[in-house]
C-alpha positions, 0 to 999 in steps of 0.5 A: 148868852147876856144877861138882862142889865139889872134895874133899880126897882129890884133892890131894896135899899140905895147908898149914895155915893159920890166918885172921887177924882182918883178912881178914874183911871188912865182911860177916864172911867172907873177903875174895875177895882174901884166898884168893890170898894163901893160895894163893900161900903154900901154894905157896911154903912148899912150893917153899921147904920141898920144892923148895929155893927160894931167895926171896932169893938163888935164881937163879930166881923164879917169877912168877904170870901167871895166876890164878882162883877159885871160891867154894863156902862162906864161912870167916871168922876164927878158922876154921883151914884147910888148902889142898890142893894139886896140879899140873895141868900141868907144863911146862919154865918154868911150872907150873900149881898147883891148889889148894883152901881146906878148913876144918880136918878137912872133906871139901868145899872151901870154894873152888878156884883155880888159878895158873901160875908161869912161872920166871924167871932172877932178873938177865934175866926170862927163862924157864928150866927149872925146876931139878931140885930144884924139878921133883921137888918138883913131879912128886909132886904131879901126878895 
């Protein structure tokens, strides 16, 4: 059974990104592999941005521990795209992330994925709450 393509009005927030001439691949699209990276680049320009994360001296980090995506539409360099945002799940150390690859201005994403994070003390490896900071950041963008 497929699945409905995901549309730009179910996220909640939108991080521009624009396609490099090496994330294309011998075929003239964009790598699979390369749709994790704009993931997790949306979802830390918007911890850093909104929630305060501290990559470098922050006493928390989080890791990924699980991740997917499906494909819809291919997009190739010089396309410009947004990656949709929202949170599916929020837990007290670990956060699921869903998320959507749209070519700049269209309605249908072009893929769809998800993450979790699970925060970790930075010196311990152990999971922690989420700081307040982080939470509230991540609250805004639950359905």
């Amino acid at each position: 059974m497929s699945q409905p393509t995901p549309q730009r009005a179910d996220y909640r927030h939108f991080q521009p990104i624009t396609t490099r001439w090496h994330d294309n691949d011998i075929y003239g699209h964009v790598n699979n592999v390369t749709y994790y990276s704009f993931f997790d680049s949306a979802v830390n320009s918007y911890l850093i941005e909104r929630g305060g994360l501290d990559i470098h001296d922050g006493e928390v980090v989080g890791f990924v521990v699980s991740s997917s995506c499906d494909y819809f539409a291919s997009i190739a360099y010089p396309d410009l795209i947004e990656v949709g945002l929202r949170v599916g799940k929020l837990g007290n150390s670990s956060v699921q992330y869903e998320l959507a690859v749209f070519k700049a201005g269209e309605e249908e994403a072009c893929a769809a994925g998800r993450f979790v994070h699970v925060f970790v003390d930075r010196a311990s490896n152990q999971p922690v709450a989420i700081p307040a900071e982080l939470r509230e950041a991540m609250e805004q963008l639950v359905l």
